[in-house]
N, C-alpha and C positions, 0 to 999 in steps of 0.2 A: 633617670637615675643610673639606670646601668650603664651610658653612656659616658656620663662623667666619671664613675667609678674606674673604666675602662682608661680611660682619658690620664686621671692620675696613674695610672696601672704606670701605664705608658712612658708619661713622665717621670716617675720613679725610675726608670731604666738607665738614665740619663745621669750618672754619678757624676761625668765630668767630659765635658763636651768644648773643642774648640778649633777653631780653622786657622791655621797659619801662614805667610808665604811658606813654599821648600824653596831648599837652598840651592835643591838639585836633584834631577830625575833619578826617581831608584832605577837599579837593573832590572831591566824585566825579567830576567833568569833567575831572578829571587821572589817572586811575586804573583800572587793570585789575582786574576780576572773578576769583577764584577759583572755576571753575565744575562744576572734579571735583578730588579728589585721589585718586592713585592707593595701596593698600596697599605697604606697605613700601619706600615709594620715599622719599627725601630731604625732597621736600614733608610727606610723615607723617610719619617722624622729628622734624619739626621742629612737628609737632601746629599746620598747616596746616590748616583748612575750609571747606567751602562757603560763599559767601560775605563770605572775607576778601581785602581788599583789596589788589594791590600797586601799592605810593606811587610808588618810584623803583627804579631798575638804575644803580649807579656814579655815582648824585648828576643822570642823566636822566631827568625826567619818564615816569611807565608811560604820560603820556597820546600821548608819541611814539611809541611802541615799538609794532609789530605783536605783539598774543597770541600767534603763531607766534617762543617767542624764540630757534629758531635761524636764523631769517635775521637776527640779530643777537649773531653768533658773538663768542663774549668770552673770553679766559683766567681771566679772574677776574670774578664777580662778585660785587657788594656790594650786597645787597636791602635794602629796606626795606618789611615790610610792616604791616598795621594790621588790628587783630582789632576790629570792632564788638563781639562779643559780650563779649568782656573789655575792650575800649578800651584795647587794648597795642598799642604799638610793637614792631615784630619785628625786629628784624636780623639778617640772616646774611650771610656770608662764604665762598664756596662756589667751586672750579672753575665754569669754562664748563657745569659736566654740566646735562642736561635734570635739571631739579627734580623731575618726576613731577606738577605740576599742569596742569590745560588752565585758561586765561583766556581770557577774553571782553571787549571793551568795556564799558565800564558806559551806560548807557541816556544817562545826565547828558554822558558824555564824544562818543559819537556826536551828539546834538543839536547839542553844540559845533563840533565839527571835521568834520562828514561835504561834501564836497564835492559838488553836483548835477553839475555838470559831468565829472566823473570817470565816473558812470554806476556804482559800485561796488555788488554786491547783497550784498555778504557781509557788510557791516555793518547791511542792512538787515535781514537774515535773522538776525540779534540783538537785533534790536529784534522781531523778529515773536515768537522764542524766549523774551524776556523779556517780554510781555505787553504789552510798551509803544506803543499804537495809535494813539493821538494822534500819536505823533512819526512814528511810523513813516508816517500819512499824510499829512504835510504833506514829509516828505522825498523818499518813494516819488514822489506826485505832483512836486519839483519837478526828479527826477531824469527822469523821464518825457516832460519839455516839454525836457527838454535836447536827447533825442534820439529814434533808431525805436522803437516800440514793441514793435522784437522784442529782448528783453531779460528776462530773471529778473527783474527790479525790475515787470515787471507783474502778475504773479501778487499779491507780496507789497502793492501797493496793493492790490488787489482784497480783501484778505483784512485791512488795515487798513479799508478802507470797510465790509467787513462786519462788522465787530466794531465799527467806532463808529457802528451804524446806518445803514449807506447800503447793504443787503442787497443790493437789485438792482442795482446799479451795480460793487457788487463780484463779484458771480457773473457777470456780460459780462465783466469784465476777467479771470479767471478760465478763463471758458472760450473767453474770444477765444486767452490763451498756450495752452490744450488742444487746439484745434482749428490755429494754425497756427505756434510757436512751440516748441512741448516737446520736441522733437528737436533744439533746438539748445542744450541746456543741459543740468546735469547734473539727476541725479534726485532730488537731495533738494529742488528748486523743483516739481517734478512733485506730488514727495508734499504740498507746502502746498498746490497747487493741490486736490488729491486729498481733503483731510482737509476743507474748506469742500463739496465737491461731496456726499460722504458726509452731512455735516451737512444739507444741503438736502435729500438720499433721506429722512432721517430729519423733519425737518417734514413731510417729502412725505407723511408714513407705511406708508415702505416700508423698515420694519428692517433686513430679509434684507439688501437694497441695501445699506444705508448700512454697515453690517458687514461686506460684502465692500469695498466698497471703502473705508473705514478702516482694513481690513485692508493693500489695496493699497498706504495712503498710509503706513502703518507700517513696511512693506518699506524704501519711498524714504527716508524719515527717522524713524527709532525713537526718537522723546522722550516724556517724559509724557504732555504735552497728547492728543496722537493715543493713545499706552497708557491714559488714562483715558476718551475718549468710544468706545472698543469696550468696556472695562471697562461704562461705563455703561449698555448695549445689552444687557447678559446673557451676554455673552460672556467663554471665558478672558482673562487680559490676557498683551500677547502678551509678548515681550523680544524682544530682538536676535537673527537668525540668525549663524549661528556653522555654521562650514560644518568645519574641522579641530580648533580648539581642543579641547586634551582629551581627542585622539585620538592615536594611534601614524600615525606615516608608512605608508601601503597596502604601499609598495614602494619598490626600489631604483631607480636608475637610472644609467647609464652614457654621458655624451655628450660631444661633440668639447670642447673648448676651444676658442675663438677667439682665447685669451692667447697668446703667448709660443710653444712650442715645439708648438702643437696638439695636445698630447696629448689623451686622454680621461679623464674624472675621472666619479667614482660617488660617491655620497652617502655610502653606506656608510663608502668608505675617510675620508673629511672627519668625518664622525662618530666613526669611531674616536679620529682624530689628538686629537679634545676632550677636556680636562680636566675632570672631575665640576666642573657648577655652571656650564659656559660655553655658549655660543648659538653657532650653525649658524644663520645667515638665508639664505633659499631666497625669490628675488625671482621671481616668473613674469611675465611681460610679455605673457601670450597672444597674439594675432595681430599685435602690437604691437615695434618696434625700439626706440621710443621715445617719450616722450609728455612735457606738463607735470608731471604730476605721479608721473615715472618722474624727471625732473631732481630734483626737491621732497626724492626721499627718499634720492639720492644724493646731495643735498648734508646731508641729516641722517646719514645714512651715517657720511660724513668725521667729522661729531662723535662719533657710534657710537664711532667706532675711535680717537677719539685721549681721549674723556673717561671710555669704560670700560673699556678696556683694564687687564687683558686679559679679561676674562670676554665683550665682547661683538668681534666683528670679520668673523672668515671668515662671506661671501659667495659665496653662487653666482645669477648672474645669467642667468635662463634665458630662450632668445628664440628665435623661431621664424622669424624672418626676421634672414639675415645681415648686410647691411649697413642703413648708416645713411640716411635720408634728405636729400639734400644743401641740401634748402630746408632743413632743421629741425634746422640744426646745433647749434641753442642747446636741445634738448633733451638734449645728453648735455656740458653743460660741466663736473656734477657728476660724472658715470663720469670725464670725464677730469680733472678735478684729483685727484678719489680714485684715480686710475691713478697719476699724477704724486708723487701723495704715498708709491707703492707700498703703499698699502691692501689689506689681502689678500680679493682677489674677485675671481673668473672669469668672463667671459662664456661661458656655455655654448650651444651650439646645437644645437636640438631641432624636426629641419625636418619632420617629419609630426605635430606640437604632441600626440606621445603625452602628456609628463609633463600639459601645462596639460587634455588630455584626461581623465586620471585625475583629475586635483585640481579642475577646472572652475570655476575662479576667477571672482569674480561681479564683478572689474573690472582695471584695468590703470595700476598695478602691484598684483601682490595677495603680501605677504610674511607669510612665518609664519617663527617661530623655532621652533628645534628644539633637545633637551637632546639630551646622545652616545648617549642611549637611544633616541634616534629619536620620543620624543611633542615634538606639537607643544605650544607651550606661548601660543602668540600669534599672532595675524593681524590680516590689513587692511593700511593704509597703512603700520604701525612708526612711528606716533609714538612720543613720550619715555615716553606713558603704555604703549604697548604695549610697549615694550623693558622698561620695570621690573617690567609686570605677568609676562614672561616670567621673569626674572632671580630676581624674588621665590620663584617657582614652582621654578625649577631649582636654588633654593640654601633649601628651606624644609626 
């Protein structure tokens, strides 16, 4: 039963769906990547692939849009996308719902629009994941003279100079961010730094080296490139750690509410109250009240609950420090409109951080969905692709 229900779910999503010849390749420079599609989610209904393009969102250019399409909350969207492989126009017709694909810039469209002056490394870091070295060193570098050189953009020149032959020049920039910069950034710039340093043990001729530490730089960011040069080494090839997926929940728990009438709430009883085929998300905040990317997933949240409804919604938000911090009130603007909108989710508090102690979450926020049976079915951030890979799981 929950299966079909899921099933119509699904189908419903599909307002208006059709494939046509195009008449003519878009400009890439205008245009979002398809760079995963996830199983059984809307994007693959709609036989979505790696590699196809999207044109426009409601007759907007994809080359305005951040990849990220819920900071661009729509009731209705109207796609258009473009299949190279078959040279079709794709159209669909769909709710606001997360699609189920991750996009990326395309290489043509960052060369275009990327701004020095902004100092931005996360389109640079698309350009480094897309092989594209040439662009990526003449933007790296002219983001670099914009401002300090303490910045995630130095790594990523360093590692475009080493790829277009400027070896030594790129291992100093390299290990100038390793030595006094890597702490101030996240770790997937660590691991690019990493996967070059690795590569130099290995001219070095020192295997062992270079295989622990491309192992090291695989932890920080888990993509091909780095799963092939351990591959190449003689080694397993690794995949992604995965710390619950797949797994039943260890244990119960019982803690305060910090909602409404303080009571205390247990997993267990939230679990029951679920319908076969629906989601329990359990957000853990570790030592953490609030962060950037604790707002990021409470404003994805809000769409959680208003676009898959009702299979996805109750929330427990668990936190080990009770109040908020008054400088950093714009980290919880998403809890409070999700509060505001009465979204159903708890702040729980867990002040000697038993739960995040048993589950020992490798960042902040770390959320897993859970079916009424208590396995987990998904972790990490809860992007669009995590919620449908859950969804899929709990109604297959």
């Amino acid at each position: 039963m929950a299966r079909a229900e899921f099933e119509a779910f699904t189908k419903s999503l599909l307002m208006n769906y059709r494939r046509v010849p195009a008449r003519a390749d878009p400009p890439l420079a205008r245009c979002l990547e398809v760079k995963k599609v996830e199983p059984g989610s809307l994007a693959d209904r709609i036989l979505l692939a790696q590699g196809d393009l999207l044109v426009s969102i409601n007759g907007q250019s994809a080359g305005t849009l951040s990849p990220k399409l819920w900071l661009s909350p729509a009731r209705i969207r109207e796609y258009i996308f473009y299949s190279p492989s078959s040279r079709e126009r794709i159209e669909l017709t769909a709710p606001g719902v997360e699609p189920g694909c991750e996009l990326r810039r395309t290489p043509d469209l960052i060369k275009a629009t990327y701004k020095a002056e902004a100092r931005d490394p996360e389109p640079l870091m698309e350009l480094w994941e897309a092989g594209a070295f040439a662009h990526l060193e003449r933007l790296a570098r002219a983001a670099l003279q914009a401002g300090s050189a303490d910045t995630a953009i130095l790594p990523l020149h360093g590692a475009a100079l080493y790829e277009t032959g400027q070896r030594e020049e790129g291992m100093k920039a390299i290990v100038r961010f390793l030595r006094e910069f890597v702490t101030h950034w996240t770790t997937s710039y660590r691991g690019v730094a990493y996967y070059y340093v690795g590569l130099e043990k290995l001219r070095a001729g020192d295997p062992d080296a270079a295989a622990a530490i491309l192992t090291a730089a695989f932890a920080d960011i888990p993509i091909d490139r780095v799963a092939d040069a351990i591959a190449i080494l003689g080694q397993p090839r690794p995949t992604p750690t995965v710390l619950w997926a797949g797994r039943s929940a260890p244990s119960d728990y019982e803690l305060l509410s910090l909602e409404g009438e303080r009571r205390t709430t247990t997993m267990s009883e939230a679990l029951l109250a679920l319908p076969e085929g629906h989601l329990l998300l359990v957000c853990l905040l570790d030592g953490y009240r609030g962060n950037g990317p604790y707002n990021q997933f409470m404003e994805r949240y809000r769409g959680f609950v208003r676009d898959f409804k009702p299979f996805a919604g109750p929330l427990h938000v668990i936190t080990e420090i009770k109040d908020r911090s008054p400088e950093r009130l714009y980290y919880f603007e998403g809890e409070d409109k999700a509060r505001a909108e009465k979204a159903p989710f708890e702040l729980l508090f867990d002040p000697q951080g038993e739960v995040g102690g048993l589950y020992r979450p490798t960042g902040s926020p770390f959320v897993m969905a859970m079916d009424r049976h208590g396995n987990i079915l998904s972790e990490g951030e809860m992007d669009g692709l995590d919620l449908w890979r859950a969804l899929a799981a709990a109604n297959k």
